[in-house]
C-alpha positions as CSV (number, residue, x, y, z in Angstrom):
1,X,10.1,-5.4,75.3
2,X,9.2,-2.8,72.4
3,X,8.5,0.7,74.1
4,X,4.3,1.1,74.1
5,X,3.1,4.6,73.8
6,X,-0.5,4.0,75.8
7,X,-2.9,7.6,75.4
8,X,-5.3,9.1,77.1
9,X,-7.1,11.5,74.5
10,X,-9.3,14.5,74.8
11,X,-12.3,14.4,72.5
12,X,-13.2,17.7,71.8
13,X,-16.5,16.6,70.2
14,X,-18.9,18.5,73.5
15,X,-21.1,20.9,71.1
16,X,-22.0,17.8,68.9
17,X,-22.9,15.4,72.2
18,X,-24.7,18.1,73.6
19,X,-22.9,17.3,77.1
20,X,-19.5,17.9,78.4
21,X,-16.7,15.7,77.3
22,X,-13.6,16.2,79.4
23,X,-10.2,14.7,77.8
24,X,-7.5,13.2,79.9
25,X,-3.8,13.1,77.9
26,X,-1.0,10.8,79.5
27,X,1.8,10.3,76.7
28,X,4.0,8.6,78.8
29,X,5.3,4.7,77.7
30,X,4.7,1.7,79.6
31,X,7.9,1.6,81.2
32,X,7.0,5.3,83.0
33,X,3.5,4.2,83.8
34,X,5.3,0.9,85.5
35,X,7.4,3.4,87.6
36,X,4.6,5.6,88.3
37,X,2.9,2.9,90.1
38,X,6.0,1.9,91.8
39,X,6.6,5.4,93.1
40,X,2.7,5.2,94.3
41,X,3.3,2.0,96.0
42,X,6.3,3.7,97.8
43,X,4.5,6.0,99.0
44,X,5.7,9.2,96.4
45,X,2.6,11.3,95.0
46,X,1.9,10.3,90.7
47,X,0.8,12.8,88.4
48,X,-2.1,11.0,86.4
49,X,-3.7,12.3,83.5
50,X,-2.8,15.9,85.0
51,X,-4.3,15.0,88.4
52,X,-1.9,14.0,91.3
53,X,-3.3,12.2,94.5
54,X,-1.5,11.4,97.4
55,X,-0.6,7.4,96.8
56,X,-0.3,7.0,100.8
57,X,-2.0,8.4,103.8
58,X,-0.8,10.3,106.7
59,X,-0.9,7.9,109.6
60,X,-3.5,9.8,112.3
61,X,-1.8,11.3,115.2
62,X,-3.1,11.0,119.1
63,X,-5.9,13.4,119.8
64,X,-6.5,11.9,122.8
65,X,-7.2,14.2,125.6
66,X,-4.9,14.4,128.7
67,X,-7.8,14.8,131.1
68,X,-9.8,12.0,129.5
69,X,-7.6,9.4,131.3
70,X,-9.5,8.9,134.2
71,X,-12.6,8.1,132.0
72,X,-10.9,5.8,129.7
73,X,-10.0,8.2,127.2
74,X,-13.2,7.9,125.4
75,X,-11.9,10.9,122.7
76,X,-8.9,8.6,121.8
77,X,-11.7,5.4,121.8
78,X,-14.0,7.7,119.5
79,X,-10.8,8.4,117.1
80,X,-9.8,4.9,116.9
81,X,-13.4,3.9,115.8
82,X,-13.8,6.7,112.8
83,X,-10.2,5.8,112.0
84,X,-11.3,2.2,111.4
85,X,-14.2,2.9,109.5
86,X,-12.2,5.0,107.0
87,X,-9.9,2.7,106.8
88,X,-12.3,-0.2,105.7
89,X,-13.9,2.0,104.2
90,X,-10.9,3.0,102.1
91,X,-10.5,-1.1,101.4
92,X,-13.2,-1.4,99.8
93,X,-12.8,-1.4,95.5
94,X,-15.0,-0.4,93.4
95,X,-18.9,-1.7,92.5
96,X,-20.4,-3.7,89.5
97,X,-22.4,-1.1,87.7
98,X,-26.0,-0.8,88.1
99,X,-28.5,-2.0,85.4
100,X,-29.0,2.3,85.6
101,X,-25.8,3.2,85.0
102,X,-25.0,0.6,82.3
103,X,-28.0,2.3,80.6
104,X,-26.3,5.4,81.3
105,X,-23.0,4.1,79.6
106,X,-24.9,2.9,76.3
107,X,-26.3,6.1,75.8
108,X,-23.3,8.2,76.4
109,X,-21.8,5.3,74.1
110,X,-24.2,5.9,71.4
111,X,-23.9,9.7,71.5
112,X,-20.1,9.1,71.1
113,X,-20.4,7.0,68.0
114,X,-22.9,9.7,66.6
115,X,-20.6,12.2,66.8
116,X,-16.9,10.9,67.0
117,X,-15.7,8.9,64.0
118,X,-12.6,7.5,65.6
119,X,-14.8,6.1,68.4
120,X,-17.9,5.0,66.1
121,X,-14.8,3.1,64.0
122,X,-13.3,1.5,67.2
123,X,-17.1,0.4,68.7
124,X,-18.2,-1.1,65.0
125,X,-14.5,-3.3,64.9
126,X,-15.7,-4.3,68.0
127,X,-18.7,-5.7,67.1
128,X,-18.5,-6.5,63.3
129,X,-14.7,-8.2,63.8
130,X,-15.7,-11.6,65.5
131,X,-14.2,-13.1,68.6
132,X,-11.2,-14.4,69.2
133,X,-12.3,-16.2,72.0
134,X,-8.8,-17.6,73.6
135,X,-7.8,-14.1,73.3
136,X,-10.3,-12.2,74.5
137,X,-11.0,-14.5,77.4
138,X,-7.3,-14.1,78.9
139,X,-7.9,-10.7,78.8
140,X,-11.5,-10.3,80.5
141,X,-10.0,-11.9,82.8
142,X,-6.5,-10.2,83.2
143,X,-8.4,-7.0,83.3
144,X,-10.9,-8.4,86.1
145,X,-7.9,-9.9,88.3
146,X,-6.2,-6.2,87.9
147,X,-9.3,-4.2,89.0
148,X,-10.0,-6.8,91.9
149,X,-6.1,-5.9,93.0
150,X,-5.9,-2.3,92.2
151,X,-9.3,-1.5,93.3
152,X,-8.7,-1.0,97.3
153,X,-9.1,3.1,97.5
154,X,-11.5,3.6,94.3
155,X,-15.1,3.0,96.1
156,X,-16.0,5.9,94.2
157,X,-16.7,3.9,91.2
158,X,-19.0,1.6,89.6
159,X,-17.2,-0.4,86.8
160,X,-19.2,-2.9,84.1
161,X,-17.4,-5.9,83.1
162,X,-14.6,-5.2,80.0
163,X,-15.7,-6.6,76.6
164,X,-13.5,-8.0,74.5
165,X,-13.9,-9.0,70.9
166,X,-10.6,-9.8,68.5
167,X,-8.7,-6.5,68.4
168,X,-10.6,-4.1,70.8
169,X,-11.6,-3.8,74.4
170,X,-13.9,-1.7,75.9
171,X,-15.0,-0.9,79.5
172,X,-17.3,1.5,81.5
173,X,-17.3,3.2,84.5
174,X,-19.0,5.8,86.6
175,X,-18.6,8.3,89.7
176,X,-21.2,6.5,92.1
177,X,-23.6,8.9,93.4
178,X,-22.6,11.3,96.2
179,X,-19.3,11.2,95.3
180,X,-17.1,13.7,93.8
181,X,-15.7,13.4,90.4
182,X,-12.3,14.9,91.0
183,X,-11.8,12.3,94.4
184,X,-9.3,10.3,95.0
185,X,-11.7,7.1,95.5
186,X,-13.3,8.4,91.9
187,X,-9.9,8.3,89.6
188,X,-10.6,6.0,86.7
189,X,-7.7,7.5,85.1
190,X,-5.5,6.3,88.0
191,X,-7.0,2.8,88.4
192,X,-6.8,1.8,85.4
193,X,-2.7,3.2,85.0
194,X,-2.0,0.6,87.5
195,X,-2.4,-1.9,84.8
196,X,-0.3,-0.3,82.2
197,X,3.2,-1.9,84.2
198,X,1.8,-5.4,84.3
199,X,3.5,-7.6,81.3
200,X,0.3,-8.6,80.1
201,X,-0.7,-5.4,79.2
202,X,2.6,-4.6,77.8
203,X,2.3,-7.7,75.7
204,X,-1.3,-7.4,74.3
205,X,-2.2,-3.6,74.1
206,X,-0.6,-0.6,72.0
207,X,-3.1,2.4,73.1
208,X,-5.7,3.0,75.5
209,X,-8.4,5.6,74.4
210,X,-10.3,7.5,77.7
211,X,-13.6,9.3,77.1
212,X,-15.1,11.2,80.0
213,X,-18.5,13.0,79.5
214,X,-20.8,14.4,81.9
215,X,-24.2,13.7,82.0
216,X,-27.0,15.1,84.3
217,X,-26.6,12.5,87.1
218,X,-22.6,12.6,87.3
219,X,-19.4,11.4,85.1
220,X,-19.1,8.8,83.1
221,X,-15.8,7.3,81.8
222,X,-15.7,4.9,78.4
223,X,-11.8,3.4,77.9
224,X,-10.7,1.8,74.9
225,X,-8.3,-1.0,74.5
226,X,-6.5,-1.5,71.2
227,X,-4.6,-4.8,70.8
228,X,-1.2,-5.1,69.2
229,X,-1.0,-5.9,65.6
């Protein structure tokens, strides 16, 4: 299969938006993205986008205390229980966006296409270009089977359904609230790599454009999906 260079770009563009806009860069092809996530899956720590996160957890030691025997060792029983609930808690994927934070997306969207011509271009293909519906329903629903298998570990996020039109994709996503944008559960950059191995992806797509911009609830992340020609 034909090498695919897949990039995360910086959009320098924060003066005109009026907010933040934070660029990720990622140059590597799809074969190194497809070994990436087979080093994370191993259990190795990946270098996303300049951010690496630990792919697997430390399994928890006994804290139980010696002297607790007697009494049923209610400090290991307590352990046990918050090690459970972070673990289902780390199971869970991410949410389907809020009618709040898809408003959030548009308007971040539209301030984008005010000020970015590449993006304006890429959002008015989009939706001046047609449907290829065949096409573009395989993929909606590639991309939905990937998130529902990748997503264990990114709770952090709230993700609106991709949109797909005859040569571009596009898809939103947000750091829910209370959670940190730089947190392992909150990586959009990372989710989203785990994809970039699968052959579909291979096949179909040639880049991938990531936007992230601050507003004055918490981070937003816009991704672009450009199909082969």
């Amino acid at each position: 299969m034909k090498t695919m260079n897949i990039a995360i770009v910086a959009v320098a563009i924060a003066a005109a938006l009026g907010i933040g806009v934070i660029g990720l860069h990622d140059g590597k092809s799809a074969e190194e993205n497809a070994e990436a996530s087979r080093n994370k899956a191993d259990g190795e720590d990946v270098s996303v986008g300049g951010a690496t996160k630990a792919s697997q957890a430390r399994a928890s030691g006994d804290n139980s205390d010696p002297s607790s025997a007697a009494s049923g060792t209610p400090q290991l029983v307590a352990a046990q229980h918050a090690n459970s609930e972070s673990s289902e808690g780390n199971l869970r994927g991410p949410a389907i966006m809020s009618a709040e934070n898809a408003k959030r997306a548009a308007l971040v969207n539209g301030k984008l296409r005010a000020a970015d011509a590449e993006f304006s271009d890429l959002m008015e293909i989009l939706e001046k270009e047609g449907r290829d519906e065949a096409w573009a329903q395989q993929m909606e629903n590639s991309f939905d089977v990937a998130l529902r298998s990748h997503g264990p570990g990114y709770s952090g996020l709230e993700v609106d359904k991709v949109r797909c039109g005859r040569s571009v994709c596009v898809m939103s996503a947000v750091v829910r609230a209370g959670t940190s944008p730089t947190s392992p559960n909150a990586d959009w950059s990372g989710l989203i790599s785990n994809a970039f191995g699968e052959p579909w992806f291979g096949q179909n797509f040639m880049d991938t454009r990531t936007t992230l911009a601050p507003d004055d609830k918490g981070m937003i992340f816009i991704s672009v999906f450009e199909r082969k020609r």
